[in-house]
N, C-alpha and C positions, 0 to 999 in steps of 0.2 A: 473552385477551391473550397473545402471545407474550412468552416469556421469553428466546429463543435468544441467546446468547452470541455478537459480532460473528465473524465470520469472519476479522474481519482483526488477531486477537487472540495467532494462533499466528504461531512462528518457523518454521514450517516450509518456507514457502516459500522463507527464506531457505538453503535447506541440499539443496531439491531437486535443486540444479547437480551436488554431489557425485559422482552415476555419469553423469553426461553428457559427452560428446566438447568442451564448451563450452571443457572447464576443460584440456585438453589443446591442444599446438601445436609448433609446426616451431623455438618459437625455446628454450625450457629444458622440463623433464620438471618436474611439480609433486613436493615435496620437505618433507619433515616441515619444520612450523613456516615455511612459506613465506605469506608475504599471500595471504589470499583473496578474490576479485574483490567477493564481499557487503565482507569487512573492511575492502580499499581503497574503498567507494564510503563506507563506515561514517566513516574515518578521513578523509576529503574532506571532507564535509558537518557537523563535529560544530559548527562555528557557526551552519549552519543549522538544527542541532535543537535546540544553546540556544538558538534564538530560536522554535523551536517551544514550547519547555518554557516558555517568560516570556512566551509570550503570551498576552494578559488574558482569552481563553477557560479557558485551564489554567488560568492564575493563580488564577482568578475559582472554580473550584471548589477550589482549593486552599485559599482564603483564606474560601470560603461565602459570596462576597458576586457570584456571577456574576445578571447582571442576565435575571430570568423572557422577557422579550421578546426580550433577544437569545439567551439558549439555545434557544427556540424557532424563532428562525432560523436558527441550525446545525442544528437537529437535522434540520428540514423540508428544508434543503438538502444534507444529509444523507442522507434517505431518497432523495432522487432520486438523488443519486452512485451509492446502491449497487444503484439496478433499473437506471440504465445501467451498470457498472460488471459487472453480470451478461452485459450485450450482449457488452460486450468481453471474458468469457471464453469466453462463446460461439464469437466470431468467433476467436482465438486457439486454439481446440481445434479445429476443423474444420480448421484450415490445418498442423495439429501433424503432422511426421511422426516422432515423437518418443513410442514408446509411453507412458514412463514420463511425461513431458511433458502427453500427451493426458490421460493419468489425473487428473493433477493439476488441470487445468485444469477437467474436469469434474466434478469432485470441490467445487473450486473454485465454480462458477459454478451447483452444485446447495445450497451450503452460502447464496449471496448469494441466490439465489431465495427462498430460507426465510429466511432475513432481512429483506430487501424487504418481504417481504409482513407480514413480522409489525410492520413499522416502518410498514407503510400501515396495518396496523388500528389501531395505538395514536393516532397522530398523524390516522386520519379522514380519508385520501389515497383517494379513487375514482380521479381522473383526473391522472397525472403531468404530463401536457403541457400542465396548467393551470398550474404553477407555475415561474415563471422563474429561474433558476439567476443566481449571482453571476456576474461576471469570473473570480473563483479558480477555482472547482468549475467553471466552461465552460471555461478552457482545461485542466483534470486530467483532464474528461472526453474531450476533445479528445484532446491527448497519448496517453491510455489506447486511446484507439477508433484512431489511427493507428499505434500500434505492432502493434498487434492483426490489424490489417486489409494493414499493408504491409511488417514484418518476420516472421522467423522468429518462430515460436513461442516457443520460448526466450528471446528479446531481452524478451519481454513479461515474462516471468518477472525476468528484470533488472532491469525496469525497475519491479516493484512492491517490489524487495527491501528499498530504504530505509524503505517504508510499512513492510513487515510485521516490519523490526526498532525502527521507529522506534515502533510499539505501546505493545510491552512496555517497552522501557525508558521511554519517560513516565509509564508505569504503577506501575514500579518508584519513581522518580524520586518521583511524588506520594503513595505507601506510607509513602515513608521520611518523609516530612514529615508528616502528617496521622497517622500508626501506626495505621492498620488498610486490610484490605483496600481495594478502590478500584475503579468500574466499567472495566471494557476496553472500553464504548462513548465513544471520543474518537472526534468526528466528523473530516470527511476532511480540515479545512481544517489542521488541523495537518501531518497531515502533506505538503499541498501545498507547507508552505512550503520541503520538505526539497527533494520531490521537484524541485522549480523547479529547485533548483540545478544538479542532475545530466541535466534532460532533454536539455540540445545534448552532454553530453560524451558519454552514453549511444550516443548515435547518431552520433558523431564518431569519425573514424580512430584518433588516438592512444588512446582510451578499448577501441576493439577490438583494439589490441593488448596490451591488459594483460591480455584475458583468456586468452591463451598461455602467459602466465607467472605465472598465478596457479591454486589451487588454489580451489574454491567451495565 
Protein backbone atom coordinates (compact mmCIF):
# COMPACT_ATOMS: atom_id res chain seq x y z
CA UNK A 1 0.00 0.00 0.00
CA UNK A 2 1.39 3.34 -0.91
CA UNK A 3 2.47 5.69 1.56
CA UNK A 4 3.38 8.86 -0.73
CA UNK A 5 2.96 12.06 0.66
CA UNK A 6 0.27 14.36 -1.58
CA UNK A 7 2.15 16.28 -4.21
CA UNK A 8 0.22 19.10 -3.51
CA UNK A 9 1.64 19.46 -0.06
CA UNK A 10 4.60 21.64 -1.06
CA UNK A 11 4.79 25.56 -1.51
CA UNK A 12 6.95 25.27 -4.08
CA UNK A 13 5.05 25.87 -6.83
CA UNK A 14 4.09 28.85 -5.32
CA UNK A 15 7.67 30.60 -5.72
CA UNK A 16 8.55 28.88 -9.06
CA UNK A 17 7.60 32.46 -10.91
CA UNK A 18 10.63 33.91 -9.00
CA UNK A 19 13.22 33.66 -12.21
CA UNK A 20 10.61 33.82 -14.77
CA UNK A 21 10.18 36.91 -17.34
CA UNK A 22 6.29 36.60 -15.77
CA UNK A 23 7.00 38.72 -12.84
CA UNK A 24 8.81 41.44 -15.04
CA UNK A 25 7.06 44.46 -17.37
CA UNK A 26 6.90 47.74 -19.15
CA UNK A 27 4.82 49.29 -16.47
CA UNK A 28 7.28 49.37 -12.67
CA UNK A 29 10.67 47.21 -12.19
CA UNK A 30 9.83 44.48 -9.07
CA UNK A 31 11.18 46.12 -5.84
CA UNK A 32 12.17 44.81 -2.25
CA UNK A 33 8.94 44.26 -0.33
CA UNK A 34 6.64 44.84 -3.21
CA UNK A 35 3.26 42.46 -3.45
CA UNK A 36 3.66 39.31 -5.05
CA UNK A 37 1.37 38.11 -7.75
CA UNK A 38 1.08 34.33 -5.40
CA UNK A 39 0.64 37.29 -2.36
CA UNK A 40 -2.04 39.34 -4.33
CA UNK A 41 -3.98 36.34 -5.43
CA UNK A 42 -3.38 35.06 -1.49
CA UNK A 43 -4.75 38.47 -0.16
CA UNK A 44 -7.95 38.43 -2.75
CA UNK A 45 -9.15 35.17 -1.66
CA UNK A 46 -8.62 35.01 2.28
CA UNK A 47 -12.71 34.66 2.59
CA UNK A 48 -12.59 32.16 0.37
CA UNK A 49 -10.20 29.98 2.36
CA UNK A 50 -12.09 30.81 5.58
CA UNK A 51 -14.74 29.26 4.11
CA UNK A 52 -12.49 26.55 2.92
CA UNK A 53 -11.00 26.09 6.63
CA UNK A 54 -15.01 25.94 8.13
CA UNK A 55 -16.02 23.58 5.84
CA UNK A 56 -17.69 20.58 7.63
CA UNK A 57 -15.02 18.37 5.59
CA UNK A 58 -12.18 20.10 7.57
CA UNK A 59 -14.28 20.78 10.31
CA UNK A 60 -15.46 17.19 10.58
CA UNK A 61 -11.61 16.03 11.12
CA UNK A 62 -10.89 18.75 13.14
CA UNK A 63 -13.76 17.98 15.48
CA UNK A 64 -13.30 13.64 14.89
CA UNK A 65 -16.66 13.42 13.98
CA UNK A 66 -16.46 13.60 9.95
CA UNK A 67 -18.94 11.20 8.82
CA UNK A 68 -17.18 7.36 7.20
CA UNK A 69 -19.39 7.68 3.92
CA UNK A 70 -18.88 10.91 3.24
CA UNK A 71 -14.94 10.94 3.55
CA UNK A 72 -15.17 8.13 1.39
CA UNK A 73 -16.56 10.18 -1.22
CA UNK A 74 -14.08 12.78 -1.25
CA UNK A 75 -11.43 10.62 -1.00
CA UNK A 76 -12.90 8.41 -4.26
CA UNK A 77 -13.38 11.78 -5.88
CA UNK A 78 -10.35 12.68 -5.10
CA UNK A 79 -8.45 10.00 -6.58
CA UNK A 80 -9.94 10.69 -9.95
CA UNK A 81 -8.91 14.69 -9.67
CA UNK A 82 -5.46 13.62 -9.32
CA UNK A 83 -5.11 10.78 -12.45
CA UNK A 84 -6.77 13.72 -14.44
CA UNK A 85 -5.03 16.40 -12.92
CA UNK A 86 -1.80 14.44 -14.11
CA UNK A 87 -3.25 14.77 -17.78
CA UNK A 88 -3.09 18.50 -17.36
CA UNK A 89 0.41 18.51 -16.30
CA UNK A 90 1.15 16.54 -19.16
CA UNK A 91 -0.50 18.68 -21.48
CA UNK A 92 0.95 22.01 -19.93
CA UNK A 93 4.73 20.70 -20.11
CA UNK A 94 4.57 19.76 -23.71
CA UNK A 95 3.26 23.20 -24.62
CA UNK A 96 6.19 24.80 -21.98
CA UNK A 97 8.58 26.84 -23.74
CA UNK A 98 9.78 27.65 -20.50
CA UNK A 99 12.85 25.40 -19.43
CA UNK A 100 12.64 25.95 -15.79
CA UNK A 101 8.67 25.79 -16.34
CA UNK A 102 9.06 22.47 -18.37
CA UNK A 103 10.91 20.98 -15.44
CA UNK A 104 8.51 21.64 -12.97
CA UNK A 105 5.72 20.62 -14.72
CA UNK A 106 7.31 17.24 -15.21
CA UNK A 107 8.60 16.91 -12.08
CA UNK A 108 5.02 17.79 -11.19
CA UNK A 109 2.88 15.35 -13.22
CA UNK A 110 5.71 12.33 -12.40
CA UNK A 111 5.06 13.08 -8.52
CA UNK A 112 0.80 12.85 -9.37
CA UNK A 113 1.29 9.74 -11.41
CA UNK A 114 2.88 7.97 -8.17
CA UNK A 115 0.22 9.32 -6.34
CA UNK A 116 -2.64 8.28 -8.45
CA UNK A 117 -1.67 5.05 -8.49
CA UNK A 118 -1.09 4.63 -5.07
CA UNK A 119 -4.65 6.17 -4.19
CA UNK A 120 -6.05 3.43 -6.87
CA UNK A 121 -4.60 0.65 -4.83
CA UNK A 122 -5.76 1.72 -1.48
CA UNK A 123 -9.27 2.70 -2.49
CA UNK A 124 -9.66 -0.74 -5.13
CA UNK A 125 -9.90 1.89 -8.30
CA UNK A 126 -9.30 -0.52 -11.70
CA UNK A 127 -11.31 1.58 -13.87
CA UNK A 128 -11.41 5.48 -13.44
CA UNK A 129 -14.00 6.23 -16.02
CA UNK A 130 -16.39 4.01 -13.93
CA UNK A 131 -16.71 6.69 -11.61
CA UNK A 132 -18.66 9.96 -11.99
CA UNK A 133 -17.21 12.95 -10.70
CA UNK A 134 -19.29 15.84 -8.63
CA UNK A 135 -20.14 19.35 -10.28
CA UNK A 136 -17.15 20.73 -8.13
CA UNK A 137 -14.25 18.49 -9.14
CA UNK A 138 -15.88 18.46 -13.04
CA UNK A 139 -15.69 21.93 -13.36
CA UNK A 140 -11.76 22.16 -11.36
CA UNK A 141 -11.04 19.50 -13.62
CA UNK A 142 -12.40 21.49 -16.54
CA UNK A 143 -10.64 24.75 -15.69
CA UNK A 144 -7.36 22.83 -15.00
CA UNK A 145 -7.38 20.90 -18.56
CA UNK A 146 -8.34 24.39 -20.28
CA UNK A 147 -5.63 26.33 -19.07
CA UNK A 148 -3.31 23.60 -19.85
CA UNK A 149 -4.38 23.03 -23.16
CA UNK A 150 -5.08 26.89 -24.32
CA UNK A 151 -2.82 29.23 -22.29
CA UNK A 152 0.81 29.62 -21.71
CA UNK A 153 2.36 27.27 -19.61
CA UNK A 154 3.02 29.54 -16.95
CA UNK A 155 -0.66 30.78 -16.71
CA UNK A 156 -1.16 27.02 -15.53
CA UNK A 157 1.31 27.55 -12.84
CA UNK A 158 -0.84 30.56 -11.71
CA UNK A 159 -3.46 29.28 -11.77
CA UNK A 160 -2.61 26.11 -9.22
CA UNK A 161 -0.79 28.67 -6.96
CA UNK A 162 -3.95 29.23 -4.55
CA UNK A 163 -4.21 25.25 -4.32
CA UNK A 164 -0.50 24.79 -3.44
CA UNK A 165 -0.63 27.61 -0.67
CA UNK A 166 -3.92 27.03 0.34
CA UNK A 167 -2.44 23.27 1.47
CA UNK A 168 -0.24 24.03 4.07
CA UNK A 169 -1.89 26.74 5.61
CA UNK A 170 -5.04 24.52 6.46
CA UNK A 171 -2.62 22.20 7.58
CA UNK A 172 -1.17 24.64 9.82
CA UNK A 173 -4.39 26.10 10.60
CA UNK A 174 -5.77 22.26 11.97
CA UNK A 175 -2.12 21.61 14.00
CA UNK A 176 -2.77 24.53 15.92
CA UNK A 177 -6.16 23.28 17.08
CA UNK A 178 -5.82 19.61 17.50
CA UNK A 179 -1.54 19.96 18.71
CA UNK A 180 -0.01 17.37 16.86
CA UNK A 181 1.05 16.70 13.60
CA UNK A 182 -1.98 16.42 10.92
CA UNK A 183 -2.21 14.58 7.33
CA UNK A 184 -1.47 16.86 4.16
CA UNK A 185 -3.89 14.63 2.31
CA UNK A 186 -7.05 17.24 2.21
CA UNK A 187 -8.77 16.35 -0.78
CA UNK A 188 -9.24 18.79 -3.81
CA UNK A 189 -12.66 20.09 -2.88
CA UNK A 190 -11.29 22.44 -0.42
CA UNK A 191 -9.37 23.85 -2.32
CA UNK A 192 -11.86 24.36 -5.29
CA UNK A 193 -13.62 26.48 -3.17
CA UNK A 194 -10.64 29.01 -3.35
CA UNK A 195 -9.71 28.29 -6.53
CA UNK A 196 -13.49 29.42 -7.96
CA UNK A 197 -12.87 32.55 -6.96
CA UNK A 198 -9.87 33.47 -8.79
CA UNK A 199 -10.69 31.45 -12.08
CA UNK A 200 -12.34 34.49 -14.37
CA UNK A 201 -9.81 37.17 -12.71
CA UNK A 202 -6.94 34.74 -13.65
CA UNK A 203 -7.65 34.90 -17.18
CA UNK A 204 -9.15 38.43 -17.22
CA UNK A 205 -7.12 41.75 -18.46
CA UNK A 206 -6.91 43.69 -15.22
CA UNK A 207 -5.57 40.46 -13.39
CA UNK A 208 -2.67 40.38 -16.35
CA UNK A 209 -1.77 43.38 -15.54
CA UNK A 210 -0.67 43.01 -12.05
CA UNK A 211 1.62 40.76 -13.01
CA UNK A 212 3.90 43.61 -14.32
CA UNK A 213 3.92 44.98 -11.15
CA UNK A 214 4.43 42.56 -9.03
CA UNK A 215 7.16 40.35 -7.99
CA UNK A 216 6.34 36.22 -7.72
Amino acid sequence: MSTNMSPRHSTFDAHILGSHSLHKGPLTSPVPGAETLSDFLWSATEHYRTKALNSGFVQGMVKKSLDPEGFGYYMIQDCIFTFKAKTSFDLAAQRADDVSVKQLLIKKAEDFTAYYQGLFAKWHIKDPSGIELGPECTEYVNHEQDVATHKKSIYFIVAIIPCAKLWPWIGEKIKAKVGKRVSQHIPFLVCFIILRSVITSIQSPPMMSVRTQARV
